[in-house]
C-alpha positions in Angstrom: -8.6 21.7 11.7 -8.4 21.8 7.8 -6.0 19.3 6.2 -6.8 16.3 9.2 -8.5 13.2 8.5 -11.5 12.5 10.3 -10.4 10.2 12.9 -7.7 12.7 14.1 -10.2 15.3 13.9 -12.4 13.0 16.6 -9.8 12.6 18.5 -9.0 16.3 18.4 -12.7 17.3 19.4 -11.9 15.1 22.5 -8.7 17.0 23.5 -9.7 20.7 23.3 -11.8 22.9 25.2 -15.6 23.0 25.1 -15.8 26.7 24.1 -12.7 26.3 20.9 -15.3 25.6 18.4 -18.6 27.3 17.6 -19.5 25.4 14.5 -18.0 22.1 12.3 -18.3 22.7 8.6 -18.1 19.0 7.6 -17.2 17.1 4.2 -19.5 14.3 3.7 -17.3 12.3 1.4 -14.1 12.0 3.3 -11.7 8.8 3.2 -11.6 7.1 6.3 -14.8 7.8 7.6 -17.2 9.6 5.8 -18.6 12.8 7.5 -21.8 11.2 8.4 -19.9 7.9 10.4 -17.8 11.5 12.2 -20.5 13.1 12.8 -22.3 10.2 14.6 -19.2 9.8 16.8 -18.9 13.5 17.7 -22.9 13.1 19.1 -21.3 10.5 21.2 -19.0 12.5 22.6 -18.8 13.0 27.0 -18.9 16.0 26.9 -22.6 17.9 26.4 -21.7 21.0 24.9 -18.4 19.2 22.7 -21.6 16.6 21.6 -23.9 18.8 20.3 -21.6 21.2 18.3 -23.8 22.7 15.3 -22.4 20.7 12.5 -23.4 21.7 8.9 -22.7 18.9 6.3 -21.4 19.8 2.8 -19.1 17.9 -0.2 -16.9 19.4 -3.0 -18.9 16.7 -5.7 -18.7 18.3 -8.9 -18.7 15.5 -11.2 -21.5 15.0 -13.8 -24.1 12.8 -13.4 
């Protein structure tokens, strides 16, 4: 779902099929809501399988400290 904001991507999670998605590669710093506020809602999700997708968190930051 590359190029979606997080919301619609939520929203997305709830619309497909359990088996479309093996594994979320998530941006941490995203506008909206950040990946750890999406991934909280996708644990919420109805649906067992949908819920407990393997998510692995990552972020583009390549600014100096």
């Amino acid at each position: 779902m590359n190029g979606f904001d997080a919301t619609d991507a939520v929203e997305r999670m709830n619309e497909v099929d359990a088996d479309r998605y093996d594994l979320i590669f998530m941006d941490i710093q995203m506008s909206k809501m950040d990946g750890y506020m999406t991934t909280r809602e996708i644990r919420t999700l109805k649906n067992n399988k949908k819920a407990n997708i393997p998510i692995v968190a990552m972020t583009a930051n390549v600014l100096k400290n």
